[in-house]
C-alpha positions in Angstrom: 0.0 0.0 0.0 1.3 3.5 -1.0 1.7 5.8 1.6 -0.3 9.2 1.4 2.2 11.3 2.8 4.9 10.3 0.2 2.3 10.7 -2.4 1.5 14.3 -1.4 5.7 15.0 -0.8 5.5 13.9 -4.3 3.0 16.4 -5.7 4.4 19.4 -3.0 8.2 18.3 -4.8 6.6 19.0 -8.3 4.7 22.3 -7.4 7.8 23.7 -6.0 9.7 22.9 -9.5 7.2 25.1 -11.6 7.6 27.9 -9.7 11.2 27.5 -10.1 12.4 26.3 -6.9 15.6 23.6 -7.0 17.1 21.5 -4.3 20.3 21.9 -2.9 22.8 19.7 -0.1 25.3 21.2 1.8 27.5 19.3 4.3 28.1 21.6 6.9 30.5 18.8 8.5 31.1 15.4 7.6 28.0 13.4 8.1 25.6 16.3 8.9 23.7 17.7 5.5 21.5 20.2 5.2 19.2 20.8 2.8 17.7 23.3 1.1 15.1 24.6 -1.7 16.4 27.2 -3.9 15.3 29.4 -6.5 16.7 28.0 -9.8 18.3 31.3 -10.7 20.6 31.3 -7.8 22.2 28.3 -8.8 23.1 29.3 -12.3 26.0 31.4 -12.1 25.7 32.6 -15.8 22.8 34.5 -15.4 22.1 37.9 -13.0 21.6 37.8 -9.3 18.7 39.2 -8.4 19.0 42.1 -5.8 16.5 40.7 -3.1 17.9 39.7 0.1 17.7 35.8 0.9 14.2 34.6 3.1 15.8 31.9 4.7 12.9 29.4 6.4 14.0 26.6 9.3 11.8 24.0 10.1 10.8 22.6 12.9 11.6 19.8 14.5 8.9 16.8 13.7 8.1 17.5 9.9 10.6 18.5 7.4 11.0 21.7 5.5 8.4 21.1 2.9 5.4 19.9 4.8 6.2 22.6 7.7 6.2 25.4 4.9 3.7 23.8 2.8 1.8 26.8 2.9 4.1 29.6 3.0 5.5 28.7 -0.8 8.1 26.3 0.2 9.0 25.4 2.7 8.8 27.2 15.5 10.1 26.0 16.6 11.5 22.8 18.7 13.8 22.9 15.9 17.2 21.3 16.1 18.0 23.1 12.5 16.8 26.2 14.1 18.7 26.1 17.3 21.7 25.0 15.8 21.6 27.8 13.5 20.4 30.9 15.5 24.1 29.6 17.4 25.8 30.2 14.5 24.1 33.5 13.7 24.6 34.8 17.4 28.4 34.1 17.2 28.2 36.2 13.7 25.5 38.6 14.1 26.6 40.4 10.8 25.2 37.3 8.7 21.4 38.1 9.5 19.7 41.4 9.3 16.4 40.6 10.7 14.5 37.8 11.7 11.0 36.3 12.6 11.1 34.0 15.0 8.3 32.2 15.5 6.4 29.8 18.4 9.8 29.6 20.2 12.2 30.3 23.0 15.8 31.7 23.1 17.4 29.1 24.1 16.6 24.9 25.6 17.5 25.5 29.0 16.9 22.8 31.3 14.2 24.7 33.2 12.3 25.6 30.1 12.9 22.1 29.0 11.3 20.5 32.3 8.7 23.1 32.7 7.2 22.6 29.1 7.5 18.8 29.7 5.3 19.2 33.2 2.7 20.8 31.4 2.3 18.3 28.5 2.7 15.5 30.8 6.2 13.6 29.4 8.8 12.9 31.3 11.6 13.0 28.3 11.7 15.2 25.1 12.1 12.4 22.7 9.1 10.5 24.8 6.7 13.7 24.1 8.8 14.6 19.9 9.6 10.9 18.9 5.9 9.4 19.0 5.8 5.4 18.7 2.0 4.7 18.1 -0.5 6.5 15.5 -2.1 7.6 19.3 0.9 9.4 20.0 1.0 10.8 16.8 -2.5 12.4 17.4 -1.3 13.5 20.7 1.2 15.2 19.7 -0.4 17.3 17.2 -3.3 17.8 19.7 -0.7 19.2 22.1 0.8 21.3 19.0 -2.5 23.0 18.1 -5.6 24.5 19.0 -8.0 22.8 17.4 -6.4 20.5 15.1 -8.5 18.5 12.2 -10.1 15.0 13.2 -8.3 12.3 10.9 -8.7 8.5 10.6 -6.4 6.2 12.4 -4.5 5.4 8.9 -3.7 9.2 8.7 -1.5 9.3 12.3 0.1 5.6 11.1 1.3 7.1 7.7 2.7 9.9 9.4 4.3 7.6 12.3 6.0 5.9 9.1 7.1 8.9 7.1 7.7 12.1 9.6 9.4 10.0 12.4 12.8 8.0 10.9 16.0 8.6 11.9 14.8 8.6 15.9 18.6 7.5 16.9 20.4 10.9 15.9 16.6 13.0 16.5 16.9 11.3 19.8 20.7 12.8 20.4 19.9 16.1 18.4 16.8 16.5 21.7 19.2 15.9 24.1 22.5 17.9 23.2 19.6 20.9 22.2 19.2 21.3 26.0 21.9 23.8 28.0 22.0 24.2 31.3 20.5 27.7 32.8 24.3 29.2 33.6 25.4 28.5 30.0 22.5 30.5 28.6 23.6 34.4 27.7 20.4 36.3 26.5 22.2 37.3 22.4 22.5 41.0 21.6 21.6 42.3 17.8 22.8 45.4 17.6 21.0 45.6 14.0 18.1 45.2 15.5 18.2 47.8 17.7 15.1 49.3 18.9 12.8 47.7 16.4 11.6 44.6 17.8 7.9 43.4 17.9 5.5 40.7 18.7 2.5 39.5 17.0 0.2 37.1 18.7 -2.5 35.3 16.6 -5.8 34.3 18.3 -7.0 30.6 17.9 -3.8 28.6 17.0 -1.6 26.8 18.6 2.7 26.2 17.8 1.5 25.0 14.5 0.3 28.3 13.5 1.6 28.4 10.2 -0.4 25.5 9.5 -3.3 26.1 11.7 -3.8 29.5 10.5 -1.8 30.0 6.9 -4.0 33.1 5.7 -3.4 34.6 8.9 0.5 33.7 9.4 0.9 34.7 5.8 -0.3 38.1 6.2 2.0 38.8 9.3 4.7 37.7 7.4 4.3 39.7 4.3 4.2 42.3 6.3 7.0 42.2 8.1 9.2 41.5 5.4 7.5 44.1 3.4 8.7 46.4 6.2 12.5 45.5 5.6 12.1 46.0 2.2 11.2 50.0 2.9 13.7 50.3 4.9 16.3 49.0 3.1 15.1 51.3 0.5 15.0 54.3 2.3 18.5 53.5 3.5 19.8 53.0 -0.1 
C-alpha cells in the first residue's frame, strides 16, 4: 500500500519545480547535511543575481521543510536546525539582518525544557517529539495545536511511518539541544536595535503556520514588506 504522505511529498516536490524552486545539499561537516530549496536562478552562475535579500525558512523539529512550509510557498520551533543555526548567527550577528522568530524560545535550557514537559505531561523530550504509536502521533499534534482537524487512524500511522525516521540521531539532536541555565547568555543584535515586535494570533496553537496560513501569511508579508522600505530608504 502507498503511503499518502509520500504521495502528497511527491505532488508538493513538483509544485515547488514550476515555480522555479531547486534543491540543494550542503554538508556543513562530515556526516551532517543540510538541505535546502532554492530558487533556480541562484544556482546558475551565468545568469544575473537578483537584488532581493535571501528569506531563509527553518523547520521545525517533527516534519521537514516542505510539509512545515507547505503553505508559505516552500518550505517554531522545537527545531534542532533552528537552534543550531540561531548559534551560529549569534556568534556572527553580521550574517542576519532581521528575523522572525516564530512559536519559540531563546534558548533549551533545562528549566524551560522541564517546565514545558510538566505541562504536556512527558517525562523525556524524545518520549513527548519521537511518538511510537499512530495515538501518540494524534497526541502530539493535539498538544501542537488549538484545534487540530479529526483524521482517521491510517492518517497518524502514515505519518508515524514517514515524519518519524532517523529517531537515533533526532533522539541525540533533543538531548544535546538542552543547555544548562548558567550557559545561557540572552544574544545581543545590535542591528536590531530598537525595532523589535511581537505578534500574537488568536485561535492557534505552535503549529500556526499550518493552523492558520491566511493569517500567518499576512503577518509575514508584512514584516518582510517592512524590511524591504527600509532597506530602500537607506539605499
Amino acid at each position: 500500500m502507498v503511503n499518502c504522505f509520500l504521495i502528497y511529498k511527491s505532488i508538493l516536490h513538483g509544485a515547488m519545480k514550476l515555480v522555479g524552486m531547486t534543491t540543494q545539499a550542503v554538508e556543513i561537516e562530515p556526516g551532517t547535511v543540510l538541505n535546502f530549496w532554492v530558487p533556480t536562478e541562484t544556482t546558475n552562475r551565468t545568469k544575473n543575481k537578483t537584488n532581493k535579500p535571501a528569506v531563509v525558512f527553518l523547520h521545525g523539529f517533527a516534519f521537514d521543510g516542505i510539509l512545515n512550509w507547505q503553505f508559505q510557498g516552500a518550505e517554531e520551533a522545537w527545531s534542532g536546525e533552528l537552534h543550531s543555526c540561531r548559534a551560529q548567527l549569534w556568534r556572527d550577528p553580521d550574517l542576519v539582518e532581521s528575523m522572525v522568530v516564530t512559536c519559540t524560545v531563546m534558548a533549551l535550557t533545562e528549566s524551560v525544557n522541564n517546565a514545558a514537559l510538566r505541562r504536556v505531561g512527558f517525562s523525556s523530550s524524545p518520549e513527548n517529539l519521537l511518538p511510537k504509536t499512530a495515538e501518540g502521533v494524534k497526541t502530539l499534534l493535539d498538544k501542537c495545536s488549538y484545534r487540530f482537524l479529526r483524521f482517521h487512524n491510517f492518517f497518524y500511522r502514515e505519518m508515524l511511518e514517514t515524519m518519524f525516521n532517523h529517531r537515533k540521531e533526532r533522539t541525540e539532536l533533543l538531548q544535546a539541544l538542552v543547555i544548562s541555565d548558567e550557559q545561557f547568555t540572552i544574544p545581543h543584535f545590535p542591528q536590531l536595535g530598537e525595532k523589535a515586535t511581537l505578534k500574537a494570533i488568536k485561535k492557534a496553537g505552535h503549529i500556526v503556520n499550518l493552523e492558520r496560513p491566511c493569517v500567518y501569511n499576512r503577518n509575514l508579508k508584512r514584516i518582510l514588506g517592512s524590511f524591504t522600505q527600509e532597506n530602500a530608504q537607506h539605499s
